[in-house]
C-alpha positions in Angstrom: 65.0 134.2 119.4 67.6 132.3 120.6 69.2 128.8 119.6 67.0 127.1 122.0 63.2 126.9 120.1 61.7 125.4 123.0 63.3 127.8 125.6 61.8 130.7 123.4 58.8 128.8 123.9 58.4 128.6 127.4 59.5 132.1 127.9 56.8 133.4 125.2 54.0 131.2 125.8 51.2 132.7 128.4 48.7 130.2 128.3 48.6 126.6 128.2 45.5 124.8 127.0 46.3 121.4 128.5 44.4 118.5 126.3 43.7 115.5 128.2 44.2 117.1 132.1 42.5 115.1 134.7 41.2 116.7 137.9 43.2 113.3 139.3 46.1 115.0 141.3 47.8 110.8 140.6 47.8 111.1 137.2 50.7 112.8 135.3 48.5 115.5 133.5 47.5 116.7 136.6 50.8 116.8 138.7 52.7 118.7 135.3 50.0 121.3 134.7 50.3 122.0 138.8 53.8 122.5 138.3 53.5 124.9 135.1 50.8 126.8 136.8 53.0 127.1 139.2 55.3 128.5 137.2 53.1 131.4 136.1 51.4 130.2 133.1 47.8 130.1 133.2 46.3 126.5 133.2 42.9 125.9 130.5 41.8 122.1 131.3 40.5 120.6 127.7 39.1 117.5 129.3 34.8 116.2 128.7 35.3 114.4 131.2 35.5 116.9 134.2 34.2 120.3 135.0 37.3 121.9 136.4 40.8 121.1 137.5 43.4 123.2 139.2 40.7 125.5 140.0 39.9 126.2 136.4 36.9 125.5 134.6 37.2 123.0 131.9 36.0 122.7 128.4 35.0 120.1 126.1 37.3 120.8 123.3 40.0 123.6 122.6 37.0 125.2 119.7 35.1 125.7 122.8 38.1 127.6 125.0 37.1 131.4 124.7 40.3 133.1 124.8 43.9 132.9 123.2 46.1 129.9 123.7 49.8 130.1 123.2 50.3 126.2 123.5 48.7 123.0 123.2 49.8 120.7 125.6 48.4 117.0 124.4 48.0 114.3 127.6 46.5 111.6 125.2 46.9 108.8 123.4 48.3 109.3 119.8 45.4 108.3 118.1 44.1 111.4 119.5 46.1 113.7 118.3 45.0 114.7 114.6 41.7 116.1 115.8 43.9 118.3 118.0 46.0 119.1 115.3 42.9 120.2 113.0 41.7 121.9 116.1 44.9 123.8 116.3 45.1 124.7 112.9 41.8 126.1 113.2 42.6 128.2 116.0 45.8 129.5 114.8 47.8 128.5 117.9 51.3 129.1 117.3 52.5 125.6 119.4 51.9 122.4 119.9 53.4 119.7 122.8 52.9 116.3 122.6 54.0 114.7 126.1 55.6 111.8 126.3 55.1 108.6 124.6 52.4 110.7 122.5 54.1 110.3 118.8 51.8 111.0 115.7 54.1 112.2 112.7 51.6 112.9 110.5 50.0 114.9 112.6 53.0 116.8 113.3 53.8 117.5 110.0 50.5 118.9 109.2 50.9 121.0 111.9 53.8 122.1 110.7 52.9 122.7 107.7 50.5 124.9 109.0 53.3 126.8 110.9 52.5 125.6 113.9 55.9 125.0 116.4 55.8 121.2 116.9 57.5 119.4 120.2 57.0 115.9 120.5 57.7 113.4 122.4 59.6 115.5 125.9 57.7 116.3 129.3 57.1 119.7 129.4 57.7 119.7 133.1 61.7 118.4 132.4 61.9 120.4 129.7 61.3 123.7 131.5 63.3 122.6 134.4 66.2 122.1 132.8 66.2 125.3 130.2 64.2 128.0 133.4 66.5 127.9 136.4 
């Protein structure tokens, strides 16, 4: 481990379960996920609203995503974001990313406490830009 938690991060995390991604290549969920698939990590839409996006089916919630998830990336609106939490928790995913403008600190902290790796509040997409050149 280095200095940098969020650079291990994005070199250890695999696969990104991506709560809130439209199949809407305008919206911002849609154009970040494209560019971290891009990147190598594999793409889970958690959206109820669509069936797939990026060419990946999509499920309801992340209890109904049938394999491992290294990260939790969180494309909604704050008042969203304890049910993720809880749904995190119960999943034992090591990492959660709240996007931008997405700020719940309770919900962080209970994540935390559950020693889950909290980010809040950064684009993923700048993020790994900037640390994965």
């Amino acid at each position: 481990m280095s200095n940098d938690p969020i650079a291990d991060l994005l070199h250890t995390a695999k696969t990104i379960a991506v709560v809130g991604l439209s199949d809407n290549p305008m919206k911002p969920s849609f154009g970040v996920s494209e560019y971290m698939q891009s990147r190598g990590y594999r793409i889970i839409p958690v959206n109820p609203q669509v069936s797939e996006a990026l060419g990946e089916k999509s499920y309801p919630s992340l209890l109904d995503v049938p394999e491992k998830i290294d990260l939790v990336d969180v494309f909604r609106r704050p008042d969203a974001v304890p049910e993720i939490v809880d749904q995190a928790i119960q999943l034992k995913v090591p990492a959660i990313w709240l996007q931008e403008t997405v700020v719940h600190e309770e919900a962080a902290e209970k994540a935390r406490n559950a020693g889950i790796f909290v980010v809040m509040d950064k684009c993923i997409l700048k993020e790994h830009r900037k640390r994965m050149r």
